[in-house]
SEDRENDREN-925970 format. One record per residue (C-alpha): residue number from 1; residue in three letters; x, y, z. Coordinates in pm, whole numbers. Layout:
BEGIN
SITE     i    aa        x        y        z
SITE   NUM   ALA        X        Y        Z
...
END
This chain:
BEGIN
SITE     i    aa        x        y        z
SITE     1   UNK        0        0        0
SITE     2   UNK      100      307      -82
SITE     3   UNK       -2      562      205
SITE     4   UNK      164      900      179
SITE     5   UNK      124     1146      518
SITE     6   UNK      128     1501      375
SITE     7   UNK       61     1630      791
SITE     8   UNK       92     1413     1037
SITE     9   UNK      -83     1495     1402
SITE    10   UNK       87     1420     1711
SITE    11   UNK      283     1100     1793
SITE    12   UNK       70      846     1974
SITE    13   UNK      270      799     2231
SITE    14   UNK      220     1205     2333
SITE    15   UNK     -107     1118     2307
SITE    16   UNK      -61      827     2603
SITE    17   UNK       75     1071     2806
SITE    18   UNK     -193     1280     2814
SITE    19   UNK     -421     1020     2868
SITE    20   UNK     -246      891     3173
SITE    21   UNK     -241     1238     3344
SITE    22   UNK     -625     1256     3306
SITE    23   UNK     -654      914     3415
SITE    24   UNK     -508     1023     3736
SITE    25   UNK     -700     1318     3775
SITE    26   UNK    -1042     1201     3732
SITE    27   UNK     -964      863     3969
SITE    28   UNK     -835     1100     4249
SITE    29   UNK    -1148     1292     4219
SITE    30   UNK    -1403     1012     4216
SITE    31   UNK    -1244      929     4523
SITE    32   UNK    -1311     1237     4681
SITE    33   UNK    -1699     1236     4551
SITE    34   UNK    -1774      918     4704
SITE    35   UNK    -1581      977     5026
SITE    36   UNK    -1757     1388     5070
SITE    37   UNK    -2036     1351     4827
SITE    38   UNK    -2243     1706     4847
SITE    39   UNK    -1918     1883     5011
SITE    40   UNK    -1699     1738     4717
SITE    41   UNK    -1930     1835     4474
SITE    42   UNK    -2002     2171     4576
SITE    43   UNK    -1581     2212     4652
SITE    44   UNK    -1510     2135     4281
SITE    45   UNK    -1792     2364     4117
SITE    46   UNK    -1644     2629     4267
SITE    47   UNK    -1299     2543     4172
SITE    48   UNK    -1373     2486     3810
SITE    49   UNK    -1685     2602     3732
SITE    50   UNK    -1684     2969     4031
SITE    51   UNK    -2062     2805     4027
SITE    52   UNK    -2169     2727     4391
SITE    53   UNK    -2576     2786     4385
SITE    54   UNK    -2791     2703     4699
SITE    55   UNK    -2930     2441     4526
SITE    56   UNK    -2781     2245     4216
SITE    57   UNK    -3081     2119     4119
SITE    58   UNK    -3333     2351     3945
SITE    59   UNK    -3667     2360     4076
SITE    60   UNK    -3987     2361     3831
SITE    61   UNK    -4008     2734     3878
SITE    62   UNK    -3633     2780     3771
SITE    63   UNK    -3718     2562     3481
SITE    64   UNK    -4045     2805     3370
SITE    65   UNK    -3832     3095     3432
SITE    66   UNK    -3558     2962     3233
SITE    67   UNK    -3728     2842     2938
SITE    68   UNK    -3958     3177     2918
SITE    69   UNK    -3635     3370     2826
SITE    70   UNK    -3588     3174     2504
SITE    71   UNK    -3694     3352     2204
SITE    72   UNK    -3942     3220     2035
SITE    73   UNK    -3780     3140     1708
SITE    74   UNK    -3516     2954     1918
SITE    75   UNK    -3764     2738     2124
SITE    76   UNK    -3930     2656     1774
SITE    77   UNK    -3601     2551     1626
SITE    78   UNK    -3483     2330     1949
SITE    79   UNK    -3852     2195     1910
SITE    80   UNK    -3800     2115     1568
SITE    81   UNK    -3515     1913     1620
SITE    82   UNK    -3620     1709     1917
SITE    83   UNK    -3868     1605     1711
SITE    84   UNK    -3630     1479     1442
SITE    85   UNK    -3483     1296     1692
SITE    86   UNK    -3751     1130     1842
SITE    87   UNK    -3905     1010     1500
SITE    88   UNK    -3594      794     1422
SITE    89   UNK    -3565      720     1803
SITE    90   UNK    -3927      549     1760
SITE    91   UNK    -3856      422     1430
SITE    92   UNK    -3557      221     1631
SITE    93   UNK    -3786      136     1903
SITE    94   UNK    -4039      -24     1675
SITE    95   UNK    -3720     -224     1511
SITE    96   UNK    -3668     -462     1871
SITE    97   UNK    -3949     -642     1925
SITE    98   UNK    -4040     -876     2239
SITE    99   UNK    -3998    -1237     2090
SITE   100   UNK    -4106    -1601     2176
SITE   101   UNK    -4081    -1891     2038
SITE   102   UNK    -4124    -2251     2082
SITE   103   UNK    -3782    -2427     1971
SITE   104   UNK    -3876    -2806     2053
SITE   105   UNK    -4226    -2943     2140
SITE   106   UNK    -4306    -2802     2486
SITE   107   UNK    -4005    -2594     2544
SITE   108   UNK    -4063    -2211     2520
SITE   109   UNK    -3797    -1942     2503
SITE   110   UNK    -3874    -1545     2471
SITE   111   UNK    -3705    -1223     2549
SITE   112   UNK    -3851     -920     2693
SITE   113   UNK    -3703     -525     2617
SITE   114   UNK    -3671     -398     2942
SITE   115   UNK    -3595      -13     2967
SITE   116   UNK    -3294       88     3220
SITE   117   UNK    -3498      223     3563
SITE   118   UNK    -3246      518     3574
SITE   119   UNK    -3049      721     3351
SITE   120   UNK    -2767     1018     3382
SITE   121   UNK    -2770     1217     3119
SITE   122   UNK    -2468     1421     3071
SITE   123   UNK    -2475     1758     2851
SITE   124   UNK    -2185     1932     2796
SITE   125   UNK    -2190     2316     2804
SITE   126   UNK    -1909     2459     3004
SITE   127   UNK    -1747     2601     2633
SITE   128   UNK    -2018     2556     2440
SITE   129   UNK    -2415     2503     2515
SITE   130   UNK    -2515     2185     2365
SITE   131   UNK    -2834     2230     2330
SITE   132   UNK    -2861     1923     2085
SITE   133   UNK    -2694     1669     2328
SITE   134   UNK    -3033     1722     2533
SITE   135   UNK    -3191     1587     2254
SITE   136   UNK    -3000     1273     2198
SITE   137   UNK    -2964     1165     2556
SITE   138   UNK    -3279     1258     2709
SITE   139   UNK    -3538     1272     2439
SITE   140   UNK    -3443      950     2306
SITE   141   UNK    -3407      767     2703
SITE   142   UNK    -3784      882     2722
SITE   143   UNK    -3867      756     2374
SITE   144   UNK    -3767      421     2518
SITE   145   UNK    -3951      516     2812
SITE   146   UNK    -3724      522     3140
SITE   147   UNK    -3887      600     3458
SITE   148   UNK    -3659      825     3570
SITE   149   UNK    -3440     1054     3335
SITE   150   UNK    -3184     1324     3543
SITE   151   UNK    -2960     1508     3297
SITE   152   UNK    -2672     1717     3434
SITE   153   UNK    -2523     2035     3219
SITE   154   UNK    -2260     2258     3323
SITE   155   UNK    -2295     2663     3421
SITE   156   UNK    -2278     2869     3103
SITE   157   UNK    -2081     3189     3163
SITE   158   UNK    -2201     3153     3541
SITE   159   UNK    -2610     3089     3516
SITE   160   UNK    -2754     2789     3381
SITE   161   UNK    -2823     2836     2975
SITE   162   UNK    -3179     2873     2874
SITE   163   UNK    -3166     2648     2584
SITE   164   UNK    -2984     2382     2750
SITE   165   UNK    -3271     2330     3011
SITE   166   UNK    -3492     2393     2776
SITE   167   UNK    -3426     2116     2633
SITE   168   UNK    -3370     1881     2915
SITE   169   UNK    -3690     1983     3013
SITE   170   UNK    -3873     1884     2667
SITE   171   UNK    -3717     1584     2625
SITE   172   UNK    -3833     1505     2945
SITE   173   UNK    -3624     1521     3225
SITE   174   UNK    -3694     1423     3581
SITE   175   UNK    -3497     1574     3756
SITE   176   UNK    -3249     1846     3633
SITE   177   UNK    -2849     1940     3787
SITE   178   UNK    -2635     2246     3690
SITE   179   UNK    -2362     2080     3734
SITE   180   UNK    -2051     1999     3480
SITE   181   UNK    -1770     1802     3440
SITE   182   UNK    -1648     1453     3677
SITE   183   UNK    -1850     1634     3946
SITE   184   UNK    -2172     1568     3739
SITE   185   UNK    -2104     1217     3592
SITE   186   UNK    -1954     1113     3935
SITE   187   UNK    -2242     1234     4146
SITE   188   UNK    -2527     1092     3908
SITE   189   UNK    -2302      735     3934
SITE   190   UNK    -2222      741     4332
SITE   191   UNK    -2470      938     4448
SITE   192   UNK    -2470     1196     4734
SITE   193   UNK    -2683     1291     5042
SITE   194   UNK    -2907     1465     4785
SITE   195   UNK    -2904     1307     4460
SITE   196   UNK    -3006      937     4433
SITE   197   UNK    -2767      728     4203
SITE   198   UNK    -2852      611     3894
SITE   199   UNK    -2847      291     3704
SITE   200   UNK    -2657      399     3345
SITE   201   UNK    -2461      733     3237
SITE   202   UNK    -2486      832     2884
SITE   203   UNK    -2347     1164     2656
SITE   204   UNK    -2090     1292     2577
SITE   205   UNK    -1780     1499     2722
SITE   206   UNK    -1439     1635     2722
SITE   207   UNK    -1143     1385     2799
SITE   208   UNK    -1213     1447     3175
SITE   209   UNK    -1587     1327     3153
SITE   210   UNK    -1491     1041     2918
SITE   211   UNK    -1258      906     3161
SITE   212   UNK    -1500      896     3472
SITE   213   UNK    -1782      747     3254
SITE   214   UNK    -1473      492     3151
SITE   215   UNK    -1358      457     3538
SITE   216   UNK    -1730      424     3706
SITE   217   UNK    -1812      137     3429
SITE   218   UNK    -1923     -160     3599
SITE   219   UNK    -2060       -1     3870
SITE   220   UNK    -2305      137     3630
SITE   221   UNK    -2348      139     3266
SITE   222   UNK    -2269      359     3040
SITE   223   UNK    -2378      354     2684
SITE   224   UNK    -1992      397     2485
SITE   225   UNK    -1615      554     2556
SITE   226   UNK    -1738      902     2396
SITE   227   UNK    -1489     1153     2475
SITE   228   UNK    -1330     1429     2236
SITE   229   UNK    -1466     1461     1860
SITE   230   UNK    -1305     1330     1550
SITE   231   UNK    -1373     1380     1253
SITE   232   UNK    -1259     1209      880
SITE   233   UNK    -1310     1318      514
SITE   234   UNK    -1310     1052      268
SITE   235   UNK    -1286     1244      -48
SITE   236   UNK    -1206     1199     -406
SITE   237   UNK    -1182     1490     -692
SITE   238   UNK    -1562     1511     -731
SITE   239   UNK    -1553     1755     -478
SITE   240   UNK    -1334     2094     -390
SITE   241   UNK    -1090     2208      -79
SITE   242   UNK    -1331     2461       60
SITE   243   UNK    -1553     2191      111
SITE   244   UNK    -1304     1963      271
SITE   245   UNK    -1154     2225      457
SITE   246   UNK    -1495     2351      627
SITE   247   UNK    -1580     2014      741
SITE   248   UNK    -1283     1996      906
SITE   249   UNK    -1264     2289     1033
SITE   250   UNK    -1618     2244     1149
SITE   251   UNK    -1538     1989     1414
SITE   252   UNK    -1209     2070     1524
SITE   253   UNK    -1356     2388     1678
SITE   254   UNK    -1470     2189     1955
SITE   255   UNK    -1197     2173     2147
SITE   256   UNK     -827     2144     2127
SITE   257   UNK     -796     1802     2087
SITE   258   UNK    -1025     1711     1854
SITE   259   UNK     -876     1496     1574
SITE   260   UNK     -994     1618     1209
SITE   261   UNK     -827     1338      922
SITE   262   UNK     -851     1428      529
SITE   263   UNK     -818     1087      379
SITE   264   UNK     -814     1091      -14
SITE   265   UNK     -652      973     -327
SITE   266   UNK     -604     1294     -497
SITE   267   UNK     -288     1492     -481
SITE   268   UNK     -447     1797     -594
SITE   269   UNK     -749     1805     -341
SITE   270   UNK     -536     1764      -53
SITE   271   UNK     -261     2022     -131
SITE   272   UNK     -538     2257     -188
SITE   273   UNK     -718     2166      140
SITE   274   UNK     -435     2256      326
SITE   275   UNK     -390     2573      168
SITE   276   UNK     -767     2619      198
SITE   277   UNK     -786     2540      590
SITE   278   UNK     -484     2795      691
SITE   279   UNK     -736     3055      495
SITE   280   UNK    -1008     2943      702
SITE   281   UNK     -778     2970     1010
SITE   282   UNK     -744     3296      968
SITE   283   UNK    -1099     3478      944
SITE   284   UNK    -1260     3195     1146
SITE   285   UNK    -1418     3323     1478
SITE   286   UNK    -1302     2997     1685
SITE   287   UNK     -980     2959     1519
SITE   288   UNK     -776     2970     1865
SITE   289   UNK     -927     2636     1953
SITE   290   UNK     -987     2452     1582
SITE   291   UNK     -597     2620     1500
SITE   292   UNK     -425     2401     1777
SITE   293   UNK     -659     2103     1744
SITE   294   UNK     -547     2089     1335
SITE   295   UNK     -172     2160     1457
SITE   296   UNK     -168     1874     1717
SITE   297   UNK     -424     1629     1596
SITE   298   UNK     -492     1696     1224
SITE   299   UNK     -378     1450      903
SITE   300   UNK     -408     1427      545
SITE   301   UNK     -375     1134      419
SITE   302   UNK     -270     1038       85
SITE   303   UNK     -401      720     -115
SITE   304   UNK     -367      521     -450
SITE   305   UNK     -662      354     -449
SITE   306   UNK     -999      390     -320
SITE   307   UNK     -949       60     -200
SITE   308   UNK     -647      180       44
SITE   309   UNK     -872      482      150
SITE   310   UNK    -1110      212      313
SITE   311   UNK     -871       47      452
SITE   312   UNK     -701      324      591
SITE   313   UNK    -1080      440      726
SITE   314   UNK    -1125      160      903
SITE   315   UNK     -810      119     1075
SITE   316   UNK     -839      446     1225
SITE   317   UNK    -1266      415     1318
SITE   318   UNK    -1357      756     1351
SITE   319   UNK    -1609      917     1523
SITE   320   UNK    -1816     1089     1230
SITE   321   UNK    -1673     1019      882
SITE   322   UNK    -1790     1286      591
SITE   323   UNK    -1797     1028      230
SITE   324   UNK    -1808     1297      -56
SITE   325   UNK    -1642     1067     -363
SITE   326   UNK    -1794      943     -663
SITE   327   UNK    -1914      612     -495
SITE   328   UNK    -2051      689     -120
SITE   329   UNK    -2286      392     -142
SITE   330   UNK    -1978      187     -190
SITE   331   UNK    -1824      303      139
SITE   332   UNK    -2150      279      306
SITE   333   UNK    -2164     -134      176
SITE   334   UNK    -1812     -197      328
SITE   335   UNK    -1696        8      577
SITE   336   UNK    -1724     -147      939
SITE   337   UNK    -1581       74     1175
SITE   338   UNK    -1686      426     1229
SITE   339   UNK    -1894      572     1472
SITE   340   UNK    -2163      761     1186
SITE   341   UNK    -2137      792      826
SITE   342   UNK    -2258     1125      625
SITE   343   UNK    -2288     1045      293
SITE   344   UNK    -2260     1300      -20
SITE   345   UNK    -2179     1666      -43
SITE   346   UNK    -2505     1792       17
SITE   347   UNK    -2495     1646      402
SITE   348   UNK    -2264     1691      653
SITE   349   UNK    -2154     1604     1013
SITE   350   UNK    -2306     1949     1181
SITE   351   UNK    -2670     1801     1026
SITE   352   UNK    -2616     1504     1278
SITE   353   UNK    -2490     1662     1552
SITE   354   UNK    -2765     1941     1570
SITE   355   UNK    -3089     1848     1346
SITE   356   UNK    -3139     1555     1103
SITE   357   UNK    -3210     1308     1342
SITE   358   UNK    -2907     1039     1390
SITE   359   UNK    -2801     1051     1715
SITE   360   UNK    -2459     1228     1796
SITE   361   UNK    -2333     1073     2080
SITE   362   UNK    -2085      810     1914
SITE   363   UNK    -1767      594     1970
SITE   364   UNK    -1440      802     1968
SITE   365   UNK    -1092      632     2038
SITE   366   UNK    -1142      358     1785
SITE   367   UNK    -1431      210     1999
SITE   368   UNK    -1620      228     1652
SITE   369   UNK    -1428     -160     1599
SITE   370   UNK    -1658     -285     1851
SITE   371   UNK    -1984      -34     1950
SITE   372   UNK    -2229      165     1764
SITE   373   UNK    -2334      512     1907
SITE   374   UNK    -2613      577     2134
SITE   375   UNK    -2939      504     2045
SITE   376   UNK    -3294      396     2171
SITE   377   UNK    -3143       28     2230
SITE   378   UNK    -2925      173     2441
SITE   379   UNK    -3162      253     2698
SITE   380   UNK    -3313     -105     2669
SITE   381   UNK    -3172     -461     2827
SITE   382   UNK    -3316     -776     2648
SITE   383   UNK    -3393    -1044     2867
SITE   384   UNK    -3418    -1414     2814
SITE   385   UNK    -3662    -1640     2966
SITE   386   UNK    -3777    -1970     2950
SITE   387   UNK    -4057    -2214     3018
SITE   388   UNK    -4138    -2586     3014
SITE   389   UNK    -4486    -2664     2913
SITE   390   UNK    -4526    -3081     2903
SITE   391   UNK    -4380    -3361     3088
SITE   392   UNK    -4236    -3495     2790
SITE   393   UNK    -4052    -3207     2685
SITE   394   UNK    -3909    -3166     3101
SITE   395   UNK    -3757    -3552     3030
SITE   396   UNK    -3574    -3510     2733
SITE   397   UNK    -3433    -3207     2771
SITE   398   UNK    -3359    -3356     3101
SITE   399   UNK    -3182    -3595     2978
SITE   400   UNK    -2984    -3442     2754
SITE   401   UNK    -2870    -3196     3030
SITE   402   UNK    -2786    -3397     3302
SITE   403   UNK    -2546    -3609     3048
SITE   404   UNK    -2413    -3283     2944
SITE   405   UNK    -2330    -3172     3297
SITE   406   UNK    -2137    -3449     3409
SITE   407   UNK    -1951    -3402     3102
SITE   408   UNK    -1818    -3105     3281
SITE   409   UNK    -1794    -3286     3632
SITE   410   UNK    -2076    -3089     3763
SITE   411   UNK    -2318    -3384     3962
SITE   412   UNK    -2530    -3061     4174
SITE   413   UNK    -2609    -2921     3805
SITE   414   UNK    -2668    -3309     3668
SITE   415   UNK    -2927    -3401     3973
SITE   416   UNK    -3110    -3016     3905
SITE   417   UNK    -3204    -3226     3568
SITE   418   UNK    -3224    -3609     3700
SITE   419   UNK    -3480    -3484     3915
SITE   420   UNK    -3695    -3340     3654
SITE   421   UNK    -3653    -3672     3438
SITE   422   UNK    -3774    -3883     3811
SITE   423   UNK    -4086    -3654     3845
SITE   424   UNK    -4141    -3603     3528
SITE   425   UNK    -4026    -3877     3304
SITE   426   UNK    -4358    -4110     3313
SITE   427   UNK    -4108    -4385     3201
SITE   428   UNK    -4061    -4239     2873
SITE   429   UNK    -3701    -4142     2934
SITE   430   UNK    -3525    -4346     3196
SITE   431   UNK    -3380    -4235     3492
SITE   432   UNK    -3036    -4426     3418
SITE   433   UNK    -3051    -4327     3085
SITE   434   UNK    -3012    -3934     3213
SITE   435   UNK    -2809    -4003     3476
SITE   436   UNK    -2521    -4214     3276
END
């Protein structure tokens, strides 16, 4: 394969490094939540957030308040969107069905979709409101119809943001927290004198959030490793370097490590798109924090074939991947690890994260290999269950069990069986026969 780097981001094992200092960090401070729980949380508000309110949570009245000082056009565009999201959230519901079926005469087997009983939902704001991550975590948790729904978002400039609760509040929050970073996800997962822990965490975050969702797993769910944006372009000469550029550009502005990758097999483009993106750089209004996220963390990558740009794709599974080439259905047939596709030039990944419908919370750090992003399955666990109907059917399978345990040395599990084939073998199946 021929692979040409024409920029290169850092060196991975920088990128370790940073990893491990956050990892230290964010266990240190978990361990303070859970040993102080209110105190803690309150202590680091102030110190990263100067945010230290009676109350974290807002009452109904600071909700009404909140959401009356949203213009109008805003509310109907935030409205707008939820609804986008909860039409393809319902679509997904209606996909997983409860099944059962009866495998063997007698023998019946069935799973039920049970939602989650409680859900954290995490919305970042602390840079910049997310309104839209409302949408995605809590909108689509009540879609699948949780019983209890707290969502967590941090101060904005020192209040809580309109739209942000807003939001929360359409999509049908219990129980709302102005609260941000491991302070939030770690009180939601331990609990506190004050707030009751939950069950799951889901949405996204900076590296610090990421990490505590990553460190409290186990403990409670959490629906993927989502932690800062990346973004690819797959793109061949049917399209230009202002378009390339601005969809790079686009996501790198969220913070300043925020990998943005121009994969392509034309020379031309990707000289151009680099040429293109230091224009950008210098008229666009976040370039302090898309500049040093493109310095540190951005690539172009050079292919023959458009063969070797899907393999390269899929080797490095990122987070949203922009397909503008001459066949994007041909990418969407074989590539298997991203975390969303956005296919053509008339799309692109700022129509996910805001509007169109897809959900935006997705696998970062390669976790694309093995998880899709959040979703209304998410929010559901599918249990089995079982049931024997007839004698006949209690024998056999009997039978064949209790062989099958002592296969593995296990006599307790053999005589769970033997004594189904005893009572309920009617001669058919004999005892010694099981028991052998």
């Amino acid at each position: 394969m021929a692979i040409e780097y024409l920029k290169r981001g850092k060196p991975e094992a920088e990128r370790s490094e940073d990893d491990a200092k956050v990892r230290s960090i964010v266990e240190g401070t978990l361990a303070e939540i859970e040993a102080r729980g209110d105190a803690a949380v309150r202590d680091l508000s102030e110190k990263f957030d100067n945010y230290a309110p009676q109350s974290f949570r807002l009452s109904a009245s600071d909700i009404e308040a909140l959401m009356n000082s949203v213009s109008t056009r805003d509310m109907e565009d935030l409205k707008f969107a939820q609804e986008q999201v909860r039409k393809f959230a319902k679509a997904q519901r209606a996909s997983m069905v409860d099944i059962e079926v009866e495998t063997m005469p007698g023998v019946i087997l069935g799973h039920k979709n049970i939602p989650v009983q409680s859900v954290g939902c995490y919305v970042p704001g602390g840079k910049f409101p997310m309104v839209a991550s409302a949408h995605m975590s809590v909108a689509t948790a009540s879609v699948a119809e949780v019983p209890r729904i707290i969502a967590a978002t941090p101060p904005f400039k020192g209040a809580p943001n309109p739209a942000v609760i807003a939001a929360m509040h359409l999509g049908g929050a219990h129980e709302i927290y102005v609260l941000g970073g491991i302070q939030a996800v770690g009180a939601m997962a331990l609990g506190t004198e004050t707030i009751d822990p939950v069950h799951m965490l889901v949405g996204p975050g900076n590296a610090f959030v990421a990490e505590a969702k990553r460190q409290l797993f186990g403990r409670v769910g959490i629906d993927l490793f989502a932690g800062p944006t990346e973004t690819m372009v797959i793109a061949d000469e049917t399209v230009d370097a202002e378009l390339c550029a601005t969809d790079l550009l686009g996501q790198a502005e969220h913070g300043y490590n925020s990998p943005a990758v121009l994969v392509t097999n034309s020379r031309k483009l990707a000289t151009e798109t680099l040429s293109e993106i230091d224009r950008l750089l210098k008229i666009l209004p976040t370039a302090d924090t898309a500049s040093k996220s493109w310095e540190d963390y951005g690539e172009v990558i050079l292919c023959d074939s458009y063969d070797e740009m899907l393999a390269v794709a899929d080797d490095i599974a990122s987070e949203h991947v922009q397909v503008m080439t001459d066949r994007d259905d041909w990418f969407l047939e074989n590539m298997t690890c991203y975390g969303a596709l956005f296919l053509g030039a008339r799309t692109n990944v700022a129509n996910g994260d805001k509007v169109i419908g897809t959900n935006h919370t997705l696998p970062t750090k390669k976790a694309g290999r093995y998880t899709g992003g959040l979703w209304v399955g998410k929010f559901l666990k599918t249990h089995s269950y079982q049931k024997v109907l007839t004698d006949e059917a209690a024998a056999e399978v009997g039978a064949y069990c209790s062989r099958l345990c002592l296969l593995e040395g296990f006599v307790g599990h053999a005589e769970q069986a033997n004594i189904r084939v005893r009572r309920y073998g009617g001669g058919n199946v004999p005892y010694g026969e099981a028991a052998e």
